[in-house]
VMD Tcl script that draws the C-alpha trace (Angstrom):
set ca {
  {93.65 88.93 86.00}
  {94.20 93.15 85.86}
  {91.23 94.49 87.76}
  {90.25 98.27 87.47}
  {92.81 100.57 88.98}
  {91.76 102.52 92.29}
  {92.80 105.88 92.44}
  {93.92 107.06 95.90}
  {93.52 110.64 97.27}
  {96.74 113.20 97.86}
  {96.29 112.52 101.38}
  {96.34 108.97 101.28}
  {99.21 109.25 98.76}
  {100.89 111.19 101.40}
  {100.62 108.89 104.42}
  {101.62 105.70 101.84}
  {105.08 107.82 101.02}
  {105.78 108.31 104.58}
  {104.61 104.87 105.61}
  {107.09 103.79 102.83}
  {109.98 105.91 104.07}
  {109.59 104.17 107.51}
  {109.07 101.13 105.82}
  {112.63 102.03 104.79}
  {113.84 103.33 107.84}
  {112.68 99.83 109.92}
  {114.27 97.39 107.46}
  {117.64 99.63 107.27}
  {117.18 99.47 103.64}
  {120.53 101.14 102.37}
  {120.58 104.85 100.74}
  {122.53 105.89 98.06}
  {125.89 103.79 97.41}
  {129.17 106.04 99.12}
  {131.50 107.48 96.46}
  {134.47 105.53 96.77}
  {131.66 102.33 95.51}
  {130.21 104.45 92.37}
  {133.84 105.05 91.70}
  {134.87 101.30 91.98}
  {131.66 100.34 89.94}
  {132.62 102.84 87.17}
  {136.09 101.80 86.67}
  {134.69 98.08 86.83}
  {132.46 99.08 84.38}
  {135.08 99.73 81.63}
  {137.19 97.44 82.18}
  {136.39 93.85 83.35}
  {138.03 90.38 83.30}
  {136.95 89.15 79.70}
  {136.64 85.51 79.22}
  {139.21 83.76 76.35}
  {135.93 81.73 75.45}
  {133.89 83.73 73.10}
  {130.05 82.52 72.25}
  {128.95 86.17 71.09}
  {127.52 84.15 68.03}
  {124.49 82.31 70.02}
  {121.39 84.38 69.36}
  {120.56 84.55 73.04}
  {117.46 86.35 74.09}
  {115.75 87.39 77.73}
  {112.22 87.52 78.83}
  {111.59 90.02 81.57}
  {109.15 92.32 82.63}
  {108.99 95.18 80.32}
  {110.82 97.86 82.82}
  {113.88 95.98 84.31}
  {117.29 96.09 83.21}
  {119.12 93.99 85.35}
  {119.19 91.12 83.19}
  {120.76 88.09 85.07}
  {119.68 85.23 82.30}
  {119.66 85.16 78.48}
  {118.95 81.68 76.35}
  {119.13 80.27 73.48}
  {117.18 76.68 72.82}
  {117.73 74.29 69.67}
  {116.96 70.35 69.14}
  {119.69 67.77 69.38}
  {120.54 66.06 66.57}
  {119.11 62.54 66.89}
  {117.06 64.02 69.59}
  {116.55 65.80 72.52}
  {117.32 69.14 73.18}
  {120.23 71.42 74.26}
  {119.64 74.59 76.11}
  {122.18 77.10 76.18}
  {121.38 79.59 79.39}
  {124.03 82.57 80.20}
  {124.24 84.15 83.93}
  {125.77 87.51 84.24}
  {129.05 87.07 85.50}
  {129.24 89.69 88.66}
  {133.16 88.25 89.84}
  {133.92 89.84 86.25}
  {133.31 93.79 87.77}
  {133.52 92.90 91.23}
  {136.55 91.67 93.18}
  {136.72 89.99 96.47}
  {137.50 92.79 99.30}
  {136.98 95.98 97.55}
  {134.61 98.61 97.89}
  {131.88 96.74 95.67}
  {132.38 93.31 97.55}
  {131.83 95.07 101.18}
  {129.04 96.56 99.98}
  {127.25 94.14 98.27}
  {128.00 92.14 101.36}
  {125.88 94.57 103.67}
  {122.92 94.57 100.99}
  {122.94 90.82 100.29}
  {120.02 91.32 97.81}
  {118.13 93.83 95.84}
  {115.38 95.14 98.00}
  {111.97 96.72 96.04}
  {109.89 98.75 97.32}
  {106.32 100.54 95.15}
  {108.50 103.97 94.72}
  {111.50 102.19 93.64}
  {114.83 99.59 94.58}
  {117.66 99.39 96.90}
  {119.87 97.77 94.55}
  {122.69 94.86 95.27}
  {125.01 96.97 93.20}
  {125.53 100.30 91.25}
  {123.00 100.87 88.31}
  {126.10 101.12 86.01}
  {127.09 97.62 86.60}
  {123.48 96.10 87.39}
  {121.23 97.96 84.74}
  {124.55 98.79 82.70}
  {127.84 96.71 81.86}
  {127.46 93.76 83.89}
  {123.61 93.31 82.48}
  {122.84 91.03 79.98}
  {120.92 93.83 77.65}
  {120.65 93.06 74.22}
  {123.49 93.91 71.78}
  {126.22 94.65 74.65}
  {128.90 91.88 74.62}
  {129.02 91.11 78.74}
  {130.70 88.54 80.60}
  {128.49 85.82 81.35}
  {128.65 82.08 83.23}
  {127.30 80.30 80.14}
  {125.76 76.84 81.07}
  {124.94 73.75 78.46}
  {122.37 71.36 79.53}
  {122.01 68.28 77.23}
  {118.41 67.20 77.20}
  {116.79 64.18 76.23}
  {113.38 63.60 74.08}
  {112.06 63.56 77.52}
  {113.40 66.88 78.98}
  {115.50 64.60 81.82}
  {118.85 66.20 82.05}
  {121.88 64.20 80.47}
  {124.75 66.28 80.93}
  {125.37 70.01 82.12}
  {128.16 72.31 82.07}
  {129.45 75.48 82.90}
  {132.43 77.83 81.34}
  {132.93 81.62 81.26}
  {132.10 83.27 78.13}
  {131.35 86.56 76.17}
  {127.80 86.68 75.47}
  {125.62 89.07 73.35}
  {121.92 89.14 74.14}
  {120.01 89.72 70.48}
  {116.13 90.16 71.80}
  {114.93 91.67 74.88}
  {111.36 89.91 75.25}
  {108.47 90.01 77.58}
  {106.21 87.47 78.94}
  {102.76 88.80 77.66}
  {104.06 89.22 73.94}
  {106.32 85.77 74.24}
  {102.88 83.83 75.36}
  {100.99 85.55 72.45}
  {103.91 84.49 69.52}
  {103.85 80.76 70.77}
  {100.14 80.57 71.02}
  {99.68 82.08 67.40}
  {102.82 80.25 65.90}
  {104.63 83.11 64.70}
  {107.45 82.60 67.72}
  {111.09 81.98 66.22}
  {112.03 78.51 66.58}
  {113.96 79.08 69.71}
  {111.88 81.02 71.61}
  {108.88 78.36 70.39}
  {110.80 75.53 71.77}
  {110.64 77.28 75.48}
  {107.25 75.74 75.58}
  {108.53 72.02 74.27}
  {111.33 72.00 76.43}
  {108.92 73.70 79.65}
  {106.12 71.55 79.52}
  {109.00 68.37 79.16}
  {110.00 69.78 82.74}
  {106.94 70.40 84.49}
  {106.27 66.56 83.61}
  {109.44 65.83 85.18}
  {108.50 67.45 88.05}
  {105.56 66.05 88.08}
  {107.26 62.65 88.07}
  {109.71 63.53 90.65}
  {107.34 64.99 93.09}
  {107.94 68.53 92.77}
  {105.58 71.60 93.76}
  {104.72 74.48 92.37}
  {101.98 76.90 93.70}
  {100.35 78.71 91.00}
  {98.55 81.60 93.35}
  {98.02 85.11 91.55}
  {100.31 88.05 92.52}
  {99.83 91.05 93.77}
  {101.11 93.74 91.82}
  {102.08 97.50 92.62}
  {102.27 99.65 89.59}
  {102.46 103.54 89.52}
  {100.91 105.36 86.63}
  {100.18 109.24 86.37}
  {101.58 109.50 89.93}
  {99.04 106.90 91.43}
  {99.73 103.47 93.26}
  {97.62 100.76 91.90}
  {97.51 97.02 93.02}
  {95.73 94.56 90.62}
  {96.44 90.49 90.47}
  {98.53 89.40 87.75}
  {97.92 85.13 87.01}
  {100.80 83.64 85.92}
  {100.99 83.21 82.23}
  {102.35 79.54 81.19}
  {105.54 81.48 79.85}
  {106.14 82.14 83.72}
  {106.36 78.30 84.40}
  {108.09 77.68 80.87}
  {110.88 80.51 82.18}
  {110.79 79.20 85.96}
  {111.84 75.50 84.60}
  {114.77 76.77 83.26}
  {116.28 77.91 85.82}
  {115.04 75.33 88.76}
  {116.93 72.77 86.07}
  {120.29 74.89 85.90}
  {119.95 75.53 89.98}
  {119.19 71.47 90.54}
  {122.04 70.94 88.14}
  {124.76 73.17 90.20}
  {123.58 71.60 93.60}
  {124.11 68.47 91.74}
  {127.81 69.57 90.31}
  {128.67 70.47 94.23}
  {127.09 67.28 95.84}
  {128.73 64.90 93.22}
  {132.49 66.60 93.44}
  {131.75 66.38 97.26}
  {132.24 69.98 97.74}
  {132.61 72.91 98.42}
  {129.21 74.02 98.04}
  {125.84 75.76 99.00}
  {122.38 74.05 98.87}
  {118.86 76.03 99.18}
  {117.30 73.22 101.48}
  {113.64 72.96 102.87}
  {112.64 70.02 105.26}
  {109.54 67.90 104.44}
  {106.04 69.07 106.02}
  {105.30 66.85 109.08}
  {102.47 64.40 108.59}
  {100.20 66.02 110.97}
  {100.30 68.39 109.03}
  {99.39 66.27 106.06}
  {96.50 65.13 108.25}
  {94.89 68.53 109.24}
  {95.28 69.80 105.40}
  {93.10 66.86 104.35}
  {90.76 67.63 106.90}
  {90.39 71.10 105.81}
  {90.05 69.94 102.12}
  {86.96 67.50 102.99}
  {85.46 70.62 105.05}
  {86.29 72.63 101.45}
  {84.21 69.77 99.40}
  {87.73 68.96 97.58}
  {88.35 65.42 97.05}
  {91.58 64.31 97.87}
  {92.02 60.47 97.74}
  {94.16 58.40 99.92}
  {96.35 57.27 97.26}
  {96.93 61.22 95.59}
  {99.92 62.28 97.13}
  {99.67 66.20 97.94}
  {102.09 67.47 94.81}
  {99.54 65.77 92.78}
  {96.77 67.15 94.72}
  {98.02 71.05 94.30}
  {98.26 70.43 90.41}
  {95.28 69.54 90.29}
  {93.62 72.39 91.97}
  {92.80 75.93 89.95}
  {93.62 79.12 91.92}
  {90.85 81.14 89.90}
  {88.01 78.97 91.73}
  {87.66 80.52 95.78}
  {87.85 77.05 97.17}
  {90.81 75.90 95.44}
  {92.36 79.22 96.50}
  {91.44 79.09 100.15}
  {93.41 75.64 100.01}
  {96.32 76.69 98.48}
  {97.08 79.47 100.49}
  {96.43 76.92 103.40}
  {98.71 74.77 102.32}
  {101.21 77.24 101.53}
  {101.71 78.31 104.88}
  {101.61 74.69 106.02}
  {103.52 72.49 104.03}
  {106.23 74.89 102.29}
  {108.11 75.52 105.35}
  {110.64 77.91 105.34}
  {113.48 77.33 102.69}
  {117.68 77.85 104.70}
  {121.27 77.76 103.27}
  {123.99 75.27 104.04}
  {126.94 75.31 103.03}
  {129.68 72.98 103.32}
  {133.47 72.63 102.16}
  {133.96 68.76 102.20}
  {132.27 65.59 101.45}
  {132.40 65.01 104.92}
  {130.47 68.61 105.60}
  {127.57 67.82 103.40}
  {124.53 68.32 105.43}
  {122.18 65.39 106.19}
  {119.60 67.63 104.68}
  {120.09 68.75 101.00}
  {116.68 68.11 99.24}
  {114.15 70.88 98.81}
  {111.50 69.92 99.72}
  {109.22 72.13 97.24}
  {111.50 71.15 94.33}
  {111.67 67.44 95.29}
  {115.28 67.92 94.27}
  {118.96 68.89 95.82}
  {118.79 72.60 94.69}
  {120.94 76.05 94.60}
  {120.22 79.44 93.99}
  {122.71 80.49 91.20}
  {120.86 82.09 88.62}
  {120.18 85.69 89.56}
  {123.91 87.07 90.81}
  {122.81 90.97 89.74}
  {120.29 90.97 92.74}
  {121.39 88.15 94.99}
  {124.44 88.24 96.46}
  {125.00 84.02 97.26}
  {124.57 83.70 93.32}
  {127.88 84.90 92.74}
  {129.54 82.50 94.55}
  {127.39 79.99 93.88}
  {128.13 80.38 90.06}
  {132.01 80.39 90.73}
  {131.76 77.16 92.90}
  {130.21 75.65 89.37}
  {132.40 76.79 87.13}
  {135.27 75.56 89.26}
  {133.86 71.88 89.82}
  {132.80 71.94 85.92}
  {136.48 72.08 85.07}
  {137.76 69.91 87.89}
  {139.75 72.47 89.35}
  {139.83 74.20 93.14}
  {137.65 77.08 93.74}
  {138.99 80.31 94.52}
  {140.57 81.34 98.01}
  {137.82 84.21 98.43}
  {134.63 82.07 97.32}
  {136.28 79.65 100.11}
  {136.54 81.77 102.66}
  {133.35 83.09 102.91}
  {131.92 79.97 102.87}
  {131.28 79.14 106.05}
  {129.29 82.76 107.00}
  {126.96 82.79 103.74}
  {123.81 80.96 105.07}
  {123.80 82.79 108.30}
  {124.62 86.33 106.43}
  {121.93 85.52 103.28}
  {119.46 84.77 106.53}
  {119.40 88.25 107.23}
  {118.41 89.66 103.93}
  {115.28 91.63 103.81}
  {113.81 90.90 100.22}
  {110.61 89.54 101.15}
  {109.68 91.41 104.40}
  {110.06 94.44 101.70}
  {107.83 92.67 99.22}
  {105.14 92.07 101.91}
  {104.92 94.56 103.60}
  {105.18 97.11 100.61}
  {101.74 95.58 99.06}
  {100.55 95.48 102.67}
  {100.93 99.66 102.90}
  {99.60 100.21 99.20}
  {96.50 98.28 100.20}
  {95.85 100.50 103.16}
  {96.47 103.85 101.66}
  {93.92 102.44 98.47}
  {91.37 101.61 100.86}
  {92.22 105.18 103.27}
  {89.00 107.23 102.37}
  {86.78 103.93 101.65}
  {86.12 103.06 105.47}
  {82.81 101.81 106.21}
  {82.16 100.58 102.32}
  {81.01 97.09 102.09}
  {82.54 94.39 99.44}
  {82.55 90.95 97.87}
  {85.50 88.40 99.69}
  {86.28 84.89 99.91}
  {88.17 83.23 103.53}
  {91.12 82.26 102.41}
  {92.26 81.19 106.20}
  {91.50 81.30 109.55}
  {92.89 81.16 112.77}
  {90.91 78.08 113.91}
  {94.08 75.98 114.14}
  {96.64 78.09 115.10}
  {98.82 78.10 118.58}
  {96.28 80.11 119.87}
  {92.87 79.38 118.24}
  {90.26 81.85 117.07}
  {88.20 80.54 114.48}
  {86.55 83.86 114.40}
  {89.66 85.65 113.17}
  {91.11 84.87 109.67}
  {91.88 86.35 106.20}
  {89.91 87.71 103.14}
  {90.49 88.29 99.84}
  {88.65 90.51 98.07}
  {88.15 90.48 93.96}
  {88.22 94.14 92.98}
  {90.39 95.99 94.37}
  {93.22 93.28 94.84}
  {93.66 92.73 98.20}
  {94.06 90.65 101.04}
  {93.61 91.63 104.85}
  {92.44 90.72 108.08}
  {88.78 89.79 109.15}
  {87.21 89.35 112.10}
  {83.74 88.20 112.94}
  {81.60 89.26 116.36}
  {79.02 86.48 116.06}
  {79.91 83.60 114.42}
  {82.57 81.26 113.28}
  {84.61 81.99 109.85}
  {84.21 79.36 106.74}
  {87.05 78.70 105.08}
  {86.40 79.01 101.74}
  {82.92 80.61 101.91}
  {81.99 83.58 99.61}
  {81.29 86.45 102.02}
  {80.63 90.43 102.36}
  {82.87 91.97 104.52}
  {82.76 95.94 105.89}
  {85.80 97.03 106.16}
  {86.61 99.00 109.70}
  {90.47 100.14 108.93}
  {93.05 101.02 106.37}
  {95.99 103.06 108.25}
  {99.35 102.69 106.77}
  {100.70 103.86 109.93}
  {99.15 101.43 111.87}
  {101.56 100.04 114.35}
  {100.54 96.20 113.60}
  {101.70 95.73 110.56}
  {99.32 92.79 110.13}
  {96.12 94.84 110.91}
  {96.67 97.70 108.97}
  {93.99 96.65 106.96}
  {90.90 95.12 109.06}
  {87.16 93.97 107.57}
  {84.10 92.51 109.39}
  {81.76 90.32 108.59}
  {78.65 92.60 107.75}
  {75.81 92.29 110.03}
  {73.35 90.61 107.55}
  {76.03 88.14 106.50}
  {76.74 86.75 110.05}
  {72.95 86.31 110.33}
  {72.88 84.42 107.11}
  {75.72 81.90 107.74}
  {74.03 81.30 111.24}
  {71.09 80.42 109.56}
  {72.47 78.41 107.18}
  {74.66 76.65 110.01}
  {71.22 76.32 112.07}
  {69.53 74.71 109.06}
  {72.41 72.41 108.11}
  {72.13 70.82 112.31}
  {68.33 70.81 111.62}
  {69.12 68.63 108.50}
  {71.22 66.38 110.40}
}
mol new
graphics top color blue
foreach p $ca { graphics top sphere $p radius 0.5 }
foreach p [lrange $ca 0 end-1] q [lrange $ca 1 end] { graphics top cylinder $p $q radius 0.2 }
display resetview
């Protein structure tokens, strides 16, 4: 939902680039790669380890936001004869350019993942290989880990494998003009079946218990010079997309769990049920009916993010159920954790899809293709094995998501201090270690943004439509998480007193 663009003043565009270039400085996001790594990724560059397979005759094609050109995943989706489906989905094959222990390994292996910030990236490796030779880009024969999943009429998974192959991308698509071609019909028949094949596996994750939060994003776009942050609502292209690759990371957890190792899972432990219990407390206080016999996946499908009550939920239960997500890996059968369900995903689950920006992809995607043909992975995919969960633990890609929309929405709101707008309570800190239910969180509509909000007379309402003043917006605001800070206005704390006063009278 793209709201109207605030423009910011040249002095709050100043404090937002030095904010940024601390922002920088604290997360020790890497400079510019060291010559003896531009030289390694340019001799990489022309001349890789080519596969013997050779699938350059698949029409592949990518969907991915009109700008980027690191293209980890290309696809190509046709029906089965006598039924069913097969999806063809190629993963840019990094161990191609980069080889264990040289320059490009060690320094991948400090940046562990691509890190983006509003004025541009800190990327995993040199733009030559990640926006170049090692990215799937359409008509450049590349490298690629090229998995087959077998579908049935259903969409349940019948068989999947893995093989190294040259791949040639033919289309270079975007979401917006993807959901507009299957929606009118004029889509090619591939591309069209995205939607078969994606709805197929949102019902089988329905059916399986599976999550998936449908909040709008925040995004940061600079035009003319200017931030801007607006929401963007996911398009149904996004879950379409998304359900191709949670089925080929489910499928290479499952490839490492059945050969009884080595592997790496993405694990997440189930909510406990008091937390359960206070969420369904807050959704009776929110008037949304949640009956005993709904289980809560079924509950947040239900719900629609674009209604303020449904949203205030969400992002409830999103910090309360969908605890953090960790890494295990393991070499054995007799290593495999006790723990290797995601939660979210209701499934055993890997990340292996996106090897141009994450470094644990790479290996992930190697442990694959070795199990796929029954063979023993390699010595260097071994060996680091055992320090990958605790090493991907320190990456730094979402403290630099976060906190990059959390500067941009201070330096918009800089020279608007002391202006009044329209928010909805999206939480509070009722229930937290240390309870204030006068403390909490707003979102407003126009311009997109979330911050702090604290109220001098009365309690917050989750949920509840309110005006808010706001008192700061200081990039360089030591607390990060009060860099932006509202109030309930004066004449709305009277109002929800009343109203609380004439709800006791009433009972």
């Amino acid at each position: 939902m793209p709201r109207r663009p605030m423009r910011m003043s040249e002095a709050a565009k100043a404090a937002l680039a030095t904010a940024l270039k601390k922002l920088r400085t604290d997360l020790q996001a890497p400079s510019a790669f060291p010559a003896p790594v531009l030289a390694a990724a340019q001799s990489a560059a022309r001349a890789p380890r080519l596969p013997d397979k050779d699938a350059t005759d698949l029409p592949l094609f990518t969907i991915d936001p009109p700008d980027s050109k690191d293209l980890d995943q290309a696809m190509y989706l046709e029906r089965r004869t006598g039924g069913g489906f097969r999806v063809y989905y190629a993963i840019a094959d990094v161990a191609a350019f980069v080889t264990a222990g040289d320059a490009l390994d060690a320094e991948a292996r400090k940046r562990i993942v691509t890190l983006y910030f509003p004025d541009g990236k800190v990327p995993l490796h040199p733009p030559v290989l990640s926006e170049g030779a090692a990215s799937l880009l359409p008509n450049q024969k590349v490298p690629a880990l090229l998995w087959q999943h077998d579908l049935d009429a259903h969409g349940e998974v019948i068989t999947s494998s893995v093989s190294r192959a040259l791949v040639r991308s033919t289309a270079k698509l975007g979401y917006a003009a993807v959901q507009q071609a299957i929606d009118a019909g004029t889509a090619a028949e591939s591309v069209a079946l995205l939607r078969d094949i994606g709805t197929l596996r949102e019902a089988v994750e329905a059916e399986r218990g599976g999550i998936s939060l449908s909040l709008p994003d925040q995004e940061v776009t600079v035009a003319d010079g200017s931030f801007r942050l607006s929401y963007r609502a996911a398009l149904p292209v996004d879950g379409w997309n998304e359900q191709i690759s949670l089925m080929t990371g489910m499928a290479a957890a499952r490839m490492m769990l059945d050969g009884g190792g080595p592997g790496i899972l993405r694990t997440q432990e189930q909510a406990p049920t008091h937390e359960v219990t206070r969420l369904r407390h807050i959704a009776q206080g929110l008037g949304i009916d949640w009956p005993h016999h709904v289980s809560y996946a079924e509950l947040i499908r239900s719900l629609d993010p674009h209604q303020h009550r449904h949203a205030a939920f969400l992002h409830e239960a999103a910090g309360a159920l969908l605890l953090k997500s960790v890494y295990k890996s393991f070499r054995d059968h007799e290593q495999i954790p006790a723990q290797t369900v995601h939660a979210a995903i209701a499934a055993p689950y890997t990340h292996c899809t996106a090897p141009l920006r994450r470094l644990v992809d790479r290996y992930a995607g190697e442990l694959c293709v070795a199990a796929s043909a029954d063979r023993e992975p390699p010595e260097w995919v071994l060996a680091a094995l055992a320090d990958l969960p605790s090493r991907m633990e320190k990456a730094k890609g979402n403290a630099a998501d976060r906190q990059s929309v959390d500067l941009v929405e201070a330096a918009l709101l800089m020279d608007r201090v002391g202006s009044t707008f329209d928010a909805v309570v999206i939480d509070t800190d009722a229930e937290r270690a240390e309870p204030n239910p006068r403390e909490g969180q707003v979102q407003l509509a126009e311009p997109a943004v979330l911050g702090r909000v604290a109220s001098a007379a009365v309690d917050l309402e989750l949920g509840a439509n309110v005006r808010v003043r706001l008192e700061r917006a200081d990039p360089a605001f030591p607390d990060k998480n009060k860099r932006v800070l509202f109030s309930l206005t004066q004449a709305q704390a009277q109002a929800q007193a009343q109203g609380r006063a004439q709800a006791q009278g009433r009972d």
